[in-house]
C-alpha positions in Angstrom: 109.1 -3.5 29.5 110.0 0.1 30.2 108.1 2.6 28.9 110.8 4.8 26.7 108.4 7.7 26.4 107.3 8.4 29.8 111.0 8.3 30.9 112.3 9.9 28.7 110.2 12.9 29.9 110.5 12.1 33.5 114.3 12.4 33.4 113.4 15.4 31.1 112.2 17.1 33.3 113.9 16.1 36.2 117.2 17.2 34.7 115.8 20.7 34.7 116.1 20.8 38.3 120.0 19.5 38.9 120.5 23.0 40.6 118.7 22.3 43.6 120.2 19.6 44.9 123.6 21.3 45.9 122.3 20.0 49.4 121.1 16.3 49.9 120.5 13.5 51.8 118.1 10.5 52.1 115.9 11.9 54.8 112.9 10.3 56.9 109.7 10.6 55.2 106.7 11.8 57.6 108.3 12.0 60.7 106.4 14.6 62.7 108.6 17.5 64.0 107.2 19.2 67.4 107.8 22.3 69.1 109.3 23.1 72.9 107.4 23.3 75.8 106.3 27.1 76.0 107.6 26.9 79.8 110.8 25.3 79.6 113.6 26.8 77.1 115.4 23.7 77.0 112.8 21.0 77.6 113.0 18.6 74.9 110.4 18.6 72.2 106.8 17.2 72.6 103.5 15.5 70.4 100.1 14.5 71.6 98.5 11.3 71.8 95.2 10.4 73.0 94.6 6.7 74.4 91.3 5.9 73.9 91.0 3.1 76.5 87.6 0.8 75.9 88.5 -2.2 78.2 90.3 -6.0 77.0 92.9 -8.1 78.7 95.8 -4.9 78.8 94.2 -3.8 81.8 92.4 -6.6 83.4 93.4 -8.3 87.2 92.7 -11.5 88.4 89.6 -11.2 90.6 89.8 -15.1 91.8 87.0 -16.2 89.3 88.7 -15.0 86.3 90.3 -11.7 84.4 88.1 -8.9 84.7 88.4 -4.7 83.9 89.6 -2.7 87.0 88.4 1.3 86.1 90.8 3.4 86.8 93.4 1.2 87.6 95.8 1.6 84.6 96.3 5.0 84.7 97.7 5.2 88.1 99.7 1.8 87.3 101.4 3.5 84.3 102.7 6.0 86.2 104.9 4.0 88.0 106.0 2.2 85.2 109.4 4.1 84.5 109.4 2.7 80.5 106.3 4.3 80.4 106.4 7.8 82.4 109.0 10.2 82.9 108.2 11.3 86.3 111.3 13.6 86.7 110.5 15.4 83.0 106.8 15.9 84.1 108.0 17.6 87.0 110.5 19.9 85.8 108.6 21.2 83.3 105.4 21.5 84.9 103.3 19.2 82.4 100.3 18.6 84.6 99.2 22.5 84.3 99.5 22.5 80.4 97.8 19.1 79.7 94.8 17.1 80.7 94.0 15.2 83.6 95.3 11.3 83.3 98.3 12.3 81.0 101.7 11.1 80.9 104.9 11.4 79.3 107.3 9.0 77.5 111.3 9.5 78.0 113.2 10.8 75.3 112.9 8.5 71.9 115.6 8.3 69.6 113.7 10.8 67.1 114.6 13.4 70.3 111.0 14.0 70.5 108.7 13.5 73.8 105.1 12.0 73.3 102.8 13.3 75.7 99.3 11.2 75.8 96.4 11.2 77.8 93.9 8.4 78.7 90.5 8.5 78.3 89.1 5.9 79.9 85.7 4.2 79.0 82.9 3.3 81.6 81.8 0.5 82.0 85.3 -1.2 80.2 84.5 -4.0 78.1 85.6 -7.1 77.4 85.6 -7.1 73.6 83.6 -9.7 73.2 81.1 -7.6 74.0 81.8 -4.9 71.5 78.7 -3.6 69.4 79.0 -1.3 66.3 77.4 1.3 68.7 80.6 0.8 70.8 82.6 1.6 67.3 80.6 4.8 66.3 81.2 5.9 70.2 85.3 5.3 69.5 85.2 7.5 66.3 83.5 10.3 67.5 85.4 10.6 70.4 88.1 10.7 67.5 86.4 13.2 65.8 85.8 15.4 69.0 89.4 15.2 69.9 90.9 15.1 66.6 92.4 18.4 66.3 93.9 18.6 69.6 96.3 15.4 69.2 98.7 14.3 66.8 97.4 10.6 66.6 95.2 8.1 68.6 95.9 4.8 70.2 93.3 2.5 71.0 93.2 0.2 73.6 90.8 -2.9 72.8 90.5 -6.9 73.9 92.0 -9.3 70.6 89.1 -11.2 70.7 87.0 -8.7 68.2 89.9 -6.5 67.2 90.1 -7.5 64.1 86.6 -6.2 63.5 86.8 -2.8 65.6 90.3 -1.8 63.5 88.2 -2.3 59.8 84.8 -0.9 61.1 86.8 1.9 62.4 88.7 2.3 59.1 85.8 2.9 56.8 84.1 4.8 59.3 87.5 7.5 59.5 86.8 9.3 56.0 89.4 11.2 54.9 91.3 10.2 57.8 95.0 12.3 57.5 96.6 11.2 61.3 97.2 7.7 63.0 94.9 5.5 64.7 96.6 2.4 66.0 94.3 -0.2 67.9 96.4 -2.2 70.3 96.0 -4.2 73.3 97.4 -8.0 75.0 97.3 -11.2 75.6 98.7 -11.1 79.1 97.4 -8.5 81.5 100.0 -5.3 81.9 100.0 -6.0 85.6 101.8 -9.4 85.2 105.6 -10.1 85.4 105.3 -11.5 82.0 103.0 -9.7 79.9 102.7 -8.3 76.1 101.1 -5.3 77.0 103.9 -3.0 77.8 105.5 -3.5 75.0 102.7 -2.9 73.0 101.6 0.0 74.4 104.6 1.8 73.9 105.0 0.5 69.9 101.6 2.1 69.0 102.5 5.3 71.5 105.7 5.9 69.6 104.5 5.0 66.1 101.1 7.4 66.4 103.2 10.2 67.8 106.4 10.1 65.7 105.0 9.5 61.9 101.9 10.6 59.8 100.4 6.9 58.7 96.9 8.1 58.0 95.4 5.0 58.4 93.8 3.5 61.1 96.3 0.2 61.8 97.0 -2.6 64.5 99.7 -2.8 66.4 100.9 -6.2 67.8 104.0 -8.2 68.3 106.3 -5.2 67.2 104.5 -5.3 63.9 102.4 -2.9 62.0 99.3 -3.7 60.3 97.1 -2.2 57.9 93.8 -2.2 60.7 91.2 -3.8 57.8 93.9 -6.3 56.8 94.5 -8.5 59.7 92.7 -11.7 61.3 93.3 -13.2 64.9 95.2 -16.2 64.3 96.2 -17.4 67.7 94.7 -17.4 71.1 97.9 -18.0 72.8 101.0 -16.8 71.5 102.1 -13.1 71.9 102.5 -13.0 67.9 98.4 -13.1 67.6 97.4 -11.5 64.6 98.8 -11.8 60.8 97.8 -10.0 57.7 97.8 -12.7 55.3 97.7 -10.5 52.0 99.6 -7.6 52.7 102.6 -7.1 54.1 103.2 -5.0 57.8 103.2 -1.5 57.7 106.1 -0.9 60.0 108.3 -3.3 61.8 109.3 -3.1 65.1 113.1 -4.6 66.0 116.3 -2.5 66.8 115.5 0.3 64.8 111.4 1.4 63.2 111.5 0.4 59.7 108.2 1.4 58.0 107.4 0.6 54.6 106.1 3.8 53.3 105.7 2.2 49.7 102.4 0.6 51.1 101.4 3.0 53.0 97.4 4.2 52.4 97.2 8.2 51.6 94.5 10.7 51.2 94.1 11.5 47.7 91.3 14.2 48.3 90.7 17.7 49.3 88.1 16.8 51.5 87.9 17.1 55.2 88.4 14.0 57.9 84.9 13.3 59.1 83.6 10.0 61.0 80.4 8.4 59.2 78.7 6.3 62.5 75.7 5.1 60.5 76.1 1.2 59.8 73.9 -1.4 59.0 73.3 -4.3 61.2 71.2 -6.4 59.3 74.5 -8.4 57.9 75.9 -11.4 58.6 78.3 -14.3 57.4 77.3 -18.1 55.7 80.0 -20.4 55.9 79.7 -23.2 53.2 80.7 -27.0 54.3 80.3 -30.0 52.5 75.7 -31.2 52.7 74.9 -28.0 53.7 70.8 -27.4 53.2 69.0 -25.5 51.2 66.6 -24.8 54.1 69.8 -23.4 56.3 70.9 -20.7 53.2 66.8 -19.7 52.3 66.4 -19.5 56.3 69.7 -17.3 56.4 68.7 -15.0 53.6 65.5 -14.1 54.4 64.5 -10.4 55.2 65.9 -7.8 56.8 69.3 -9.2 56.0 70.7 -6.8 53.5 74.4 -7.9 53.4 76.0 -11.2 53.2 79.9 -12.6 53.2 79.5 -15.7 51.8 83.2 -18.1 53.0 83.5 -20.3 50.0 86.1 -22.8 49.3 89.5 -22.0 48.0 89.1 -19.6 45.3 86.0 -18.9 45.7 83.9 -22.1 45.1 80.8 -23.2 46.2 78.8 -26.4 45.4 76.9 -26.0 42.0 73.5 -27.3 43.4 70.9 -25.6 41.4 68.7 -25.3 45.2 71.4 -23.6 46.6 72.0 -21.4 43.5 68.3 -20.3 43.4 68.1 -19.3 46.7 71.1 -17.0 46.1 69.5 -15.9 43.1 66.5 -15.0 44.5 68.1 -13.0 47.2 70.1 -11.3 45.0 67.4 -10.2 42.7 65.7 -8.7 46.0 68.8 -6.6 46.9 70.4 -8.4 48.9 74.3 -7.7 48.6 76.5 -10.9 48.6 80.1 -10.9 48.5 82.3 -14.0 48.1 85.1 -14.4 50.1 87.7 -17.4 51.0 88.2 -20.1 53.8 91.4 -20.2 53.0 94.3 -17.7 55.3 95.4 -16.8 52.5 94.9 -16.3 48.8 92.2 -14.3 46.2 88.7 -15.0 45.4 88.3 -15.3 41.3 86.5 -17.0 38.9 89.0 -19.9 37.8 86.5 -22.7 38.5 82.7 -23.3 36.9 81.7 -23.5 41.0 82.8 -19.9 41.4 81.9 -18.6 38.0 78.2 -20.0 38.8 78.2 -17.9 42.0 78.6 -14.5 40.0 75.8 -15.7 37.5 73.8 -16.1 40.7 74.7 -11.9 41.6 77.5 -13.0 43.9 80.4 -10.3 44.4 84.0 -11.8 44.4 85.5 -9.8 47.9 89.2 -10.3 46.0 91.5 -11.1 49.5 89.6 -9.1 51.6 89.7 -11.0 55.0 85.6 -11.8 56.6 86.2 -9.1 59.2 86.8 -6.4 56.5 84.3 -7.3 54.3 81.4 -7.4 56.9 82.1 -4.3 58.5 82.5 -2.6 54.7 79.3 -4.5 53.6 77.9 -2.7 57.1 79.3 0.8 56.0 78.4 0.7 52.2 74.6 -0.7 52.6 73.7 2.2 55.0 75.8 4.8 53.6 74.5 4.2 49.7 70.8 3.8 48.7 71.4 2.8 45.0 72.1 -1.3 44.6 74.8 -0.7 41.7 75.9 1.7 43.8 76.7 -0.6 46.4 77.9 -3.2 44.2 80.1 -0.9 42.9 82.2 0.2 46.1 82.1 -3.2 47.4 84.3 -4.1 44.3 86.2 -0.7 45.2 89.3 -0.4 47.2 88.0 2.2 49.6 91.2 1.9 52.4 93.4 -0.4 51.2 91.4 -3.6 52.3 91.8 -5.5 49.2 94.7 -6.1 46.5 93.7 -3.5 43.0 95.9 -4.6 39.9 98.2 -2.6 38.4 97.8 -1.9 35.1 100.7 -0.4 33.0 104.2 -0.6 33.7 105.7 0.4 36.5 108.8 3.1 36.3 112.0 2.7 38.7 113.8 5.6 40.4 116.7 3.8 38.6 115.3 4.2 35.1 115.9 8.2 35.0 118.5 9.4 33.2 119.4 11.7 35.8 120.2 9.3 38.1 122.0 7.4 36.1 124.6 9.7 35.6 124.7 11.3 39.1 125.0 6.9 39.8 127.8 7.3 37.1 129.8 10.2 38.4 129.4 8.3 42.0 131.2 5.3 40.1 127.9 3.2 42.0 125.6 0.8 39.3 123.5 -2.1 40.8 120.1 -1.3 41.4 120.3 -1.2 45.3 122.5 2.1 44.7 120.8 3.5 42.1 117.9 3.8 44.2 119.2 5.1 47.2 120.9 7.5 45.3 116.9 8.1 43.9 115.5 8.2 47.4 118.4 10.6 48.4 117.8 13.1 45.7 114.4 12.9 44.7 112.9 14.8 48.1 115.0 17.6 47.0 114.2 17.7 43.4 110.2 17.9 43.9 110.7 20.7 46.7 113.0 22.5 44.2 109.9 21.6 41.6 107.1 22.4 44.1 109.4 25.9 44.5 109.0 26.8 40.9 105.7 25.6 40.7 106.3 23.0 37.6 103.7 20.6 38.3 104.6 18.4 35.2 108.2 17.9 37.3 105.8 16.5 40.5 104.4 14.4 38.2 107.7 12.7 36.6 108.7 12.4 39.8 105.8 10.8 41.5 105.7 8.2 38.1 108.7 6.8 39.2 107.9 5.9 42.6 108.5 8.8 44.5 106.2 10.0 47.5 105.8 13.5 47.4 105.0 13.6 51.1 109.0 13.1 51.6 110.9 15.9 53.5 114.2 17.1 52.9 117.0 17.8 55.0 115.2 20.7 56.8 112.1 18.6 57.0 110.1 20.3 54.4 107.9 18.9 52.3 106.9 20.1 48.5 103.3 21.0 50.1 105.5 23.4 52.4 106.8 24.7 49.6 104.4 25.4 47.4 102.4 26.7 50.6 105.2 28.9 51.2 105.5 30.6 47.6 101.6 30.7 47.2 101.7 28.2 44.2 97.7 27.3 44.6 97.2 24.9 41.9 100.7 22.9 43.1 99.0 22.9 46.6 95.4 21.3 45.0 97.7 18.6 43.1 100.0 17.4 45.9 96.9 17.0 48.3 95.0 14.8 45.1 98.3 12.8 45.5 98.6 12.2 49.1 100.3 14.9 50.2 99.7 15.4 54.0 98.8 19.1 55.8 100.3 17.6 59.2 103.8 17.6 58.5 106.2 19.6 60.6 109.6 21.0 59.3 112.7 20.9 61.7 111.5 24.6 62.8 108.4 23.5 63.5 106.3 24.4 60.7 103.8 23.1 59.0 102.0 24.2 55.2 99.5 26.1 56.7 101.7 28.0 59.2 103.8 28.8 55.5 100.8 29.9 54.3 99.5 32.1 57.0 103.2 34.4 57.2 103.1 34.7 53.6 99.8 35.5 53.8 98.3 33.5 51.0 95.1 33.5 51.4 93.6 31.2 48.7 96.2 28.5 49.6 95.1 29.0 53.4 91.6 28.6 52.5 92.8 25.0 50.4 94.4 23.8 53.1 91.9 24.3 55.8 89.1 22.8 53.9 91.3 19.8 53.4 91.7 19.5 57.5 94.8 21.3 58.1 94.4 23.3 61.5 97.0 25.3 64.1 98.3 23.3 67.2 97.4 23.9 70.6 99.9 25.8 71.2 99.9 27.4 67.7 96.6 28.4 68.5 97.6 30.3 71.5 100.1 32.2 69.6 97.6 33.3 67.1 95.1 34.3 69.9 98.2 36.7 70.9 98.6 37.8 67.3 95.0 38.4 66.5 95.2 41.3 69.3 98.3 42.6 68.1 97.1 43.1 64.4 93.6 44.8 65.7 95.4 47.2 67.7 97.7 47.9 64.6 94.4 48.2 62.4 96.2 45.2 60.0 93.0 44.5 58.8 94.9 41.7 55.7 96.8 39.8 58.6 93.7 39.6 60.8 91.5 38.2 57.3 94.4 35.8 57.2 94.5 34.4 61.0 90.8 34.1 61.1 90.6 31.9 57.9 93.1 29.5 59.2 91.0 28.9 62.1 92.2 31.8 64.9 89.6 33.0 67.2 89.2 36.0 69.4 88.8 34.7 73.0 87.7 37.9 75.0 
């Protein structure tokens, strides 16, 4: 049932800002904008990926006694891959000078962008199999280190653990505002046949042409939500399926992504990386005559954590041995979440098995898949002290890793009022038009409210499904709006709502670049303590400006530079 009040005032109040939409069209949401090369005028335009490159079967050779990692190998292969380097582009505009050692350069993509990434290669590489959470914490800082410098990370990684590494590394990325796309192959890269190529260049284009802020797997031209998936097969090229949540972004003659699902910061804080897990965890597996002395033995100290993989929907047997022995462990501390066997499917008390388990302290893990709720059990037992505490976020959605209900009614673009009748004057009725009519109008109508600073307007329109992180024809968001007129408390409520500092406009701008020419301070300030930062480039500029206001005594504009993260290099 609709809810007549709420849109009522949505349409309200988004009927108060008809007048800004004398310009309109359903644009791209997120899709990062880049500047030219400063030494070539009419080079095309360019974004920054790092390739964090840890080992697995992408780069392995055949060394007669099986597949094993060849350092330094890939680089130098990649170069002569013509899919995968633009030789003539690197040359012409001299990319070796302005970037890194072991960078290359993609052709031209549809988007007319270039992305630019460098490989950092790991020593010794590792066959996943071998990955520790120490190997993890060593991925995110180097994320961390690098993390201004690039617009997103890929990560290349062996399948065999990759489910683990991509939702360790997802609650260990707080606040985490690019994307981090783990990827790798079945089939060595060197090979006639292989999955790696294509692979490799899904998760190049995807973390250098959009802002997903989350850290995701790429694999088989799909997107998925990194603490969502689970290796299914150990042949096929189509290895890995998210069983309870839909792909991110889908891969076939054109990129589709599903920006409906898509996780976003709703903070103000800055993206850190928290490396401090707990290993003492582990996972039980139930099957039919299992012993008592096999659970007591499992749940003795240190373990702190346990994922318990019941049957169905979360059953166990009712054995009051078995049941005491969970009791006693959870009475000690010990933190024990419940999830399924089954592929697919929830974890809830339906059945007097399951509803014994909670009596017993159990924690239903809703869908989370094993590999997610280990490595969260890992990250919430060292990161909070308090029990509750940690029973608490384990029942949490902290990124996306399990399904939260919805409670209320949900509002359709097509519900407005003011759509309606722009639907009606268009002579257009079913549903499938009225919202593209919606998604074509509505990035307009929150700049135009982001403009005037009517918060109340953002919030209609973000009730009825909108993401206020869309651009509009020029590319700008309502953050570079409200960055632009100084409206500081419409800033603060687009970045509690997702809003993200790393989008570009078509002239390459992004909210803090607004800020910094209009020279709102306080807004400057917001945005930098929520992670927004200047380009490399950008930061060369301001370098350049920082002299020129010294010298004209500007003593404002130099306040200004030097809060948004300018520094005087002598």
């Amino acid at each position: 049932m609709r809810n007549k009040n709420t849109s009522a005032s949505s349409s309200t109040s988004m009927s108060s800002l008809g007048q800004a939409l004398s310009q309109s069209r359903l644009s791209r949401p997120d899709v990062i904008q880049a500047q030219k090369p400063p030494l070539c005028e009419e080079s095309d335009l360019e974004v920054r990926v790092l390739v964090i490159y840890t080992g697995g079967t992408i780069g392995m050779k055949d060394s007669g006694e099986g597949l094993v990692p060849e350092p330094n190998a890939l680089y130098k292969f990649l170069r002569s891959l013509p899919i995968l380097h633009d030789e003539q582009y690197a040359q012409d505009t001299k990319l070796y000078p302005r970037y890194p050692e072991f960078t290359l350069v993609l052709p031209l993509s549809k988007q007319k962008l270039r992305v630019v990434y460098t490989i950092l290669e790991y020593s010794p590489l590792l066959d996943s199999s071998n990955m520790t959470p120490d190997d993890w914490a060593k991925i995110g800082k180097d994320i961390e280190k690098y993390y201004e410098q690039y617009n997103g990370f890929v990560v290349l990684h062996g399948t065999d653990t990759m489910a683990y590494t991509s939702s360790a590394l997802s609650f260990m990325c707080e606040n985490l505002g690019k994307p981090v796309i783990v990827t790798g192959s079945q089939v060595p890269i060197y090979e006639l046949r292989n999955d790696g190529r294509d692979n490799l260049l899904g998760a190049l284009l995807l973390a250098g042409q959009y802002i997903i802020p989350e850290v995701c797997l790429y694999f088989h031209q799909k997107l998925y939500r990194g603490n969502r998936v689970t290796k299914v097969d150990a042949e096929s090229f189509d290895a890995f399926t998210s069983p309870n949540l839909r792909p991110l972004a889908d891969l076939q003659t054109d990129i589709k992504i599903d920006w409906d699902i898509v996780w976003r910061l709703r903070t103000l804080d800055k993206f850190t990386v928290n490396t401090e897990l707990n290993s003492n965890v582990g996972v039980l597996r139930f099957f039919p005559g299992i012993t008592t002395d096999t659970v007591k033995a499992f749940l003795q100290p240190p373990m702190a954590g346990i994922v318990l993989e019941t049957y169905g929907s979360g059953n166990a047997p009712d054995r009051k041995d078995l049941l005491d022995e969970i009791k006693k462990a959870t009475d000690r501390g010990v933190i024990i979440i419940n999830c399924t066997q089954c592929l697919r499917g929830t974890v809830k008390a339906t059945y007097e098995t399951g509803q014994k388990l909670y009596d017993a302290g159990v924690i239903p893990g809703g869908d989370m898949t094993p590999e997610a709720a280990l490595s969260k059990l890992s990250y919430v037992l060292a990161k909070y002290p308090s029990k509750e505490k940690r029973k608490e976020m384990m029942i949490t959605s902290l990124r996306g890793e399990m399904t939260v209900d919805m409670v209320g009614p949900k509002i359709s673009l097509s519900d407005s009022c003011f759509i309606q009748v722009i639907a009606k004057s268009l002579s257009s009725s079913c549903k499938e038009e009225l919202d593209a009519i919606g998604h074509a109008l509505t990035p307009s109508l929150a700049c135009a409210a982001a403009k005037v600073g009517d918060i109340e307007a953002l919030e209609a329109i973000r009730k009825m499904g909108s993401d206020l992180s869309m651009a509009d024809y020029d590319g700008r968001t309502p953050l570079h709006i409200a960055a632009f007129e100084g409206h500081l408390k419409v800033v603060e409520y687009l970045l509690s709502k997702g809003a993200t500092v790393y989008a570009r406009d078509r002239f390459g701008d992004t909210p803090l670049r607004s800020a910094v020419f209009f020279r709102h301070k306080e807004v400057v300030k917001l945005l930098r303590k929520t992670g927004a930062h200047f380009s490399r480039d950008e930061m060369v500029d301001a370098r350049k400006k920082l002299r020129s206001l010294a010298e004209s005594g500007d003593l404002e504009g130099l306040e200004i530079l030097q809060l948004a993260g300018a520094e005087v290099v002598s």
